[in-house]
Backbone as a chain_set.jsonl record, in Angstrom:
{"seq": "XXXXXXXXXXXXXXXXXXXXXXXXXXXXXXXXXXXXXXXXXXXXXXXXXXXXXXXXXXXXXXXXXXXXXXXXXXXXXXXXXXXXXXXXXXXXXXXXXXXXX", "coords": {"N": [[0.827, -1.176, 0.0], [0.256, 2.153, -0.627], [2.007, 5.011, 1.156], [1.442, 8.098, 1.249], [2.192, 11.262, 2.344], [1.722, 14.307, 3.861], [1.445, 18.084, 4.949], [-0.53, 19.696, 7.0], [-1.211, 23.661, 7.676], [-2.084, 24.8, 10.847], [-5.662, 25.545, 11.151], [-7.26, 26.691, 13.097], [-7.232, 27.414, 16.528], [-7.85, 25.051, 17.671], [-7.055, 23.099, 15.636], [-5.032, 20.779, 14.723], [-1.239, 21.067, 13.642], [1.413, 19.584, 10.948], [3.028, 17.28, 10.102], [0.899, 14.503, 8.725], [-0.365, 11.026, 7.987], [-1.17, 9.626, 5.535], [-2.968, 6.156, 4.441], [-3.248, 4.274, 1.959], [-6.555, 3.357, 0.894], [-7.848, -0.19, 0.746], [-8.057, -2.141, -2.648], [-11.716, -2.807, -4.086], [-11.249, -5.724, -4.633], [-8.48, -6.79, -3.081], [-9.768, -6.5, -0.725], [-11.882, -8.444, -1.408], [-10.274, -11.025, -1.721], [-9.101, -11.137, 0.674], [-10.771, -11.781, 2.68], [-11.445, -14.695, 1.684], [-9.604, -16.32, 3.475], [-7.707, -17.386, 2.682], [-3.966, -18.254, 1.908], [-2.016, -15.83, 0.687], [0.116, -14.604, -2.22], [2.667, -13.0, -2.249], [4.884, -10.837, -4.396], [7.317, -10.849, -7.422], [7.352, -13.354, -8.671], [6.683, -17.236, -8.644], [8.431, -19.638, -8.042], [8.475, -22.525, -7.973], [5.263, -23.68, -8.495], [4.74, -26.115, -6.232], [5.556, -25.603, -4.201], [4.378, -23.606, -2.819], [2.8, -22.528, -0.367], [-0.931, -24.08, 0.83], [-4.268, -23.599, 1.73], [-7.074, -24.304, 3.331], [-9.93, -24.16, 1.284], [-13.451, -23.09, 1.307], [-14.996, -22.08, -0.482], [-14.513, -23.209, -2.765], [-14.291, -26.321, -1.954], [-11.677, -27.408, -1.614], [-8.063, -27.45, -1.512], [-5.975, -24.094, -1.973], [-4.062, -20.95, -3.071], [-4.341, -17.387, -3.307], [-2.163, -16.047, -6.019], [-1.083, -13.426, -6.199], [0.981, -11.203, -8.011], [3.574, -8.998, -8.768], [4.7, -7.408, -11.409], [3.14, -8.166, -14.057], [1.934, -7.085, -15.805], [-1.349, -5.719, -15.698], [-2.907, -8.225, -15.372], [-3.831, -9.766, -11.959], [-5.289, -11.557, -10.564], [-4.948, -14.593, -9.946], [-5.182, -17.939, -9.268], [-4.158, -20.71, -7.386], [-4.862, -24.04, -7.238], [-5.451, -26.866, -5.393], [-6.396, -29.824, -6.539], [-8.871, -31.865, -5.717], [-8.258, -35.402, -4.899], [-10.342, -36.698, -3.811], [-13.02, -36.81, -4.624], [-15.428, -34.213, -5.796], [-14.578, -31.337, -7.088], [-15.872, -27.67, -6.53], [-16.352, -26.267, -9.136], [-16.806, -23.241, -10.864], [-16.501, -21.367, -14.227], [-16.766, -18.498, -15.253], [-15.439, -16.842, -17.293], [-12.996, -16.457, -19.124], [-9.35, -16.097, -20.049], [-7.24, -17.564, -20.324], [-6.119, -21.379, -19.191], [-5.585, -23.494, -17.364], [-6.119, -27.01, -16.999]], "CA": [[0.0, 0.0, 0.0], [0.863, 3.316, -1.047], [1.712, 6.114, 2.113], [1.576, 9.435, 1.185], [2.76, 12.291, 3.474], [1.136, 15.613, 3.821], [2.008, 18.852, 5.692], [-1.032, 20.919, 7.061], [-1.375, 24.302, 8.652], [-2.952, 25.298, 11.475], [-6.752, 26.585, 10.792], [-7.831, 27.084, 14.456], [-5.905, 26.792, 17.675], [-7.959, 23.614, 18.107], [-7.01, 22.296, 14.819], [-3.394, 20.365, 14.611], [-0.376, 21.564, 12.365], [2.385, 18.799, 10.973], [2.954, 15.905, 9.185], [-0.528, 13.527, 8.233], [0.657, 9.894, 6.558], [-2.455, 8.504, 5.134], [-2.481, 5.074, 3.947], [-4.318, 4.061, 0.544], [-7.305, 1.957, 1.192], [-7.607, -1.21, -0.047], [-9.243, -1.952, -3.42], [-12.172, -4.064, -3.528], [-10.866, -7.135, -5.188], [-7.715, -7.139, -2.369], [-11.229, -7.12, 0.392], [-12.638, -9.954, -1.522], [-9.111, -12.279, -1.746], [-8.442, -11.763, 2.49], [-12.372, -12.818, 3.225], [-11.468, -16.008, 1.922], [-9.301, -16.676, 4.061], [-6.01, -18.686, 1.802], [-2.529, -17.541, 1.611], [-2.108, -14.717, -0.79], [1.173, -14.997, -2.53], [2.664, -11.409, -3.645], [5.98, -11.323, -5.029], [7.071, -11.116, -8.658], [6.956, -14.717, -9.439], [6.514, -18.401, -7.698], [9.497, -20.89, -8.879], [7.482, -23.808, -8.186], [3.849, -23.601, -7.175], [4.182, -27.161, -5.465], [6.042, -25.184, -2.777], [3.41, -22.545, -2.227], [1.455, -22.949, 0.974], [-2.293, -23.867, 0.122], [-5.012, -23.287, 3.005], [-8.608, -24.905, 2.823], [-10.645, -22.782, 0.617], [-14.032, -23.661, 1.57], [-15.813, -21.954, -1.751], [-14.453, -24.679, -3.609], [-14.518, -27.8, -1.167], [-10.091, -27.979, -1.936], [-7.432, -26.462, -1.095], [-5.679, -23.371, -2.461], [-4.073, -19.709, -2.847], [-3.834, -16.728, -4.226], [-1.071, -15.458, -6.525], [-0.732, -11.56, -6.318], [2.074, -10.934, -8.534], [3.741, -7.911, -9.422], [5.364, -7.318, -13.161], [2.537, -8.814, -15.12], [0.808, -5.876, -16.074], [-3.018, -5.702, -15.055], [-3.24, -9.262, -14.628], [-3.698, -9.89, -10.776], [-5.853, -12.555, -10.457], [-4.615, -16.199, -10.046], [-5.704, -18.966, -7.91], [-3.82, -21.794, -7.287], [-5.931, -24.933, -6.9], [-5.239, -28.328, -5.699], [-8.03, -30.969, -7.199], [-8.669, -32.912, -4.551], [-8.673, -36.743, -5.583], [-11.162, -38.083, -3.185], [-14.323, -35.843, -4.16], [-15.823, -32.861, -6.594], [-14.425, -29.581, -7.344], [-16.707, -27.087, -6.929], [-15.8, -25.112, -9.759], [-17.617, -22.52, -11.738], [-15.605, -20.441, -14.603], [-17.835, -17.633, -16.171], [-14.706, -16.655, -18.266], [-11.397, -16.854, -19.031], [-8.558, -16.042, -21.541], [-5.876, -19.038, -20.433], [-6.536, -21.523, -17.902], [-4.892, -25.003, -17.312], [-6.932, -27.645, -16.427]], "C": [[0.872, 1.24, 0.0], [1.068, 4.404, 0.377], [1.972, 7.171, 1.554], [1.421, 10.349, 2.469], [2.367, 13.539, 3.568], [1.356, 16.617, 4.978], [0.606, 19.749, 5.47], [-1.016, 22.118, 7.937], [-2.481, 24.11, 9.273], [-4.361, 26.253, 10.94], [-7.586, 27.501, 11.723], [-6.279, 27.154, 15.924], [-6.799, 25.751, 18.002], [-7.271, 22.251, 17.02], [-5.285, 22.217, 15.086], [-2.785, 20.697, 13.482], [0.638, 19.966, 12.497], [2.108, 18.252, 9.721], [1.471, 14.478, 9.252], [0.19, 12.653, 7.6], [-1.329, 9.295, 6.402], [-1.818, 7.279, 4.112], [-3.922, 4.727, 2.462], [-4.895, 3.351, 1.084], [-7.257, 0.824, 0.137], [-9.062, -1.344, -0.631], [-10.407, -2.87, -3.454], [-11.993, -5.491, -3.503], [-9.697, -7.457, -4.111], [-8.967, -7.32, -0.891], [-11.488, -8.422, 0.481], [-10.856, -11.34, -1.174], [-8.35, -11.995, 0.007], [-9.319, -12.04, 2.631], [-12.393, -13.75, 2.673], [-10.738, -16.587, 2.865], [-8.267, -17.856, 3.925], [-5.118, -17.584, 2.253], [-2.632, -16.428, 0.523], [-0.423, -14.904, -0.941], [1.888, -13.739, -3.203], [4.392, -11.368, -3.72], [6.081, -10.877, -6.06], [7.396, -12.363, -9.286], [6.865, -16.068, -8.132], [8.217, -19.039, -8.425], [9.151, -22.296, -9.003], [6.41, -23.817, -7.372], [3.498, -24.789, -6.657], [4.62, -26.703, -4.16], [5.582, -24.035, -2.044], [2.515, -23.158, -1.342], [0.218, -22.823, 0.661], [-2.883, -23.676, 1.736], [-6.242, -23.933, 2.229], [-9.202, -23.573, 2.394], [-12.114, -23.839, 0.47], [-15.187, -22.895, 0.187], [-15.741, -22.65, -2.879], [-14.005, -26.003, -3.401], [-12.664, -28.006, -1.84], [-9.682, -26.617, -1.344], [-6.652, -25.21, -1.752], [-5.002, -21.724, -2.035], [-4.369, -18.813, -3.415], [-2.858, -16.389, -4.918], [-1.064, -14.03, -6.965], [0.867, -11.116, -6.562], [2.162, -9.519, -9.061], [4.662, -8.103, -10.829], [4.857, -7.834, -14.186], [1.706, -8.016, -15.423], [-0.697, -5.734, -15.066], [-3.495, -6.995, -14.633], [-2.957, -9.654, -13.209], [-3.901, -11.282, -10.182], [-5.538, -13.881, -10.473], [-4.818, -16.93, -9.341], [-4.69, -19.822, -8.334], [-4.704, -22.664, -6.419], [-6.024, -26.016, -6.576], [-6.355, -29.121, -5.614], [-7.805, -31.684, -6.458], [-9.425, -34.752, -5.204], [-9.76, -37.615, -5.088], [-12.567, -37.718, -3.675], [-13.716, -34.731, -4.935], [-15.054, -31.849, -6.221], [-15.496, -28.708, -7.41], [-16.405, -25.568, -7.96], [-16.806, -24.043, -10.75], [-16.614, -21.483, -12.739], [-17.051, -19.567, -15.447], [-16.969, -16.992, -17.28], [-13.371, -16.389, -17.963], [-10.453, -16.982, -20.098], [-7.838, -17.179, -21.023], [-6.391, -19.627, -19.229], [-5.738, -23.322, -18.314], [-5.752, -26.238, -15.971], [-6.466, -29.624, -16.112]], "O": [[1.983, 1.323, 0.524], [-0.066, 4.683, 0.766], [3.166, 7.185, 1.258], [0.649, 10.143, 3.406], [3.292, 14.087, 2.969], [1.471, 16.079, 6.08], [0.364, 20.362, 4.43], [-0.805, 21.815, 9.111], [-3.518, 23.587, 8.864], [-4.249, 27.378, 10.452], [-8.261, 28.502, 11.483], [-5.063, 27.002, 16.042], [-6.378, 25.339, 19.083], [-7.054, 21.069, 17.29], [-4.515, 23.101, 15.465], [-3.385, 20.713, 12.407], [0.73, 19.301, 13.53], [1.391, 18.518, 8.756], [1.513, 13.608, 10.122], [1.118, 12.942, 6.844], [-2.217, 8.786, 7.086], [-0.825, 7.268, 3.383], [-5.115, 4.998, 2.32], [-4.329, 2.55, 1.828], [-6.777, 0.878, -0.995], [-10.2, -1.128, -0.216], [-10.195, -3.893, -2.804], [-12.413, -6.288, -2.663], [-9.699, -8.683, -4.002], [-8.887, -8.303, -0.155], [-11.474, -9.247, 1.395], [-10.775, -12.29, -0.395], [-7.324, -12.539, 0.415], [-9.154, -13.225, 2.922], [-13.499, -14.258, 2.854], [-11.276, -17.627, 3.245], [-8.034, -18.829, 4.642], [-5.348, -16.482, 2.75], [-3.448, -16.416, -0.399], [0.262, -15.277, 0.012], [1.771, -13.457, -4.396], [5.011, -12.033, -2.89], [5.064, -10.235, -6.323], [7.718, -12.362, -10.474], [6.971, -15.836, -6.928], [8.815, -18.516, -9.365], [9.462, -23.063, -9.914], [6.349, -23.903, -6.146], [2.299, -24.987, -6.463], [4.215, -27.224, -3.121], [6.076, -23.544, -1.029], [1.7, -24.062, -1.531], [-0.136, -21.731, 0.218], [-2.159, -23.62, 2.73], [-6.409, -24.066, 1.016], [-9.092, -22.43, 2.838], [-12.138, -24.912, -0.132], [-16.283, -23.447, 0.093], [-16.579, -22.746, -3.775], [-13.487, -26.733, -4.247], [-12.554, -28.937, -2.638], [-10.186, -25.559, -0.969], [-6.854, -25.639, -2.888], [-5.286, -21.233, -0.943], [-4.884, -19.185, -4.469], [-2.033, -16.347, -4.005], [-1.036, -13.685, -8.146], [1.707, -10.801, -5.719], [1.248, -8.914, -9.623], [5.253, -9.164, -11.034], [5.531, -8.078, -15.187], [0.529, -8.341, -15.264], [-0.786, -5.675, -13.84], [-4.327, -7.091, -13.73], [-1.772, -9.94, -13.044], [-3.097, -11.971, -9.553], [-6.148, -14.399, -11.408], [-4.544, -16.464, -8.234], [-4.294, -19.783, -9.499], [-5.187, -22.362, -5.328], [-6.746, -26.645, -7.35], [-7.171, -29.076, -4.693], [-6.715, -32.242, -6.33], [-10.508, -35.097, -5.679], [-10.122, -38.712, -5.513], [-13.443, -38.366, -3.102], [-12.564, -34.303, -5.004], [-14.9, -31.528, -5.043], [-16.215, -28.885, -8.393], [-16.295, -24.377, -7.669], [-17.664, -24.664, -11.376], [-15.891, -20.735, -12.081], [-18.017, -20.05, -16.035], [-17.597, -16.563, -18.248], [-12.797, -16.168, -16.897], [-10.612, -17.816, -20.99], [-8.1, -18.065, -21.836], [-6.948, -18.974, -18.346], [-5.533, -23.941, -19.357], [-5.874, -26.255, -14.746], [-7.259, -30.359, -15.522]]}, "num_chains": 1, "name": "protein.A"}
């Protein structure tokens, strides 16, 4: 997250003079990927995603993370997913340019 630093005067003698750090809020899509409740993975790359820590991800009955990479332009989005062999995936894709299945 971004801090920016700001210097205001005094407008009152109740009001405070100095240094302000505000912190960027977070956008909604970084909301939605901590209320699941996986690993998030941020970085600019994995080297092998068998050595990424998964967590139960209970919106699709397996386990899994996120991958929040930086240096791939606008693409953010990545799950890592392990298919669990005993029992369904609950998967739903509504769309998708690349996907490995």
């Amino acid at each position: 997250m971004a801090v920016r630093t700001e210097f205001r005067e005094p407008t009152s003698e109740e009001s405070m003079a100095g240094h302000y750090t505000f912190k960027a809020s977070k956008s909604p899509y970084m909301r939605y990927v901590e209320s699941e409740g996986i690993p998030i993975v941020k970085g600019i790359g994995v080297y092998d995603t068998r050595d990424v820590e998964l967590g139960d991800w209970a919106r699709y009955g397996a386990r899994g993370a996120f991958l929040y990479l930086d240096g791939i332009g606008a693409q953010k989005g990545m799950h890592l997913i392990e298919v669990p062999g005993r029992g369904p995936l609950r998967l739903s894709v509504t769309s998708s340019t690349s996907s490995t299945l």
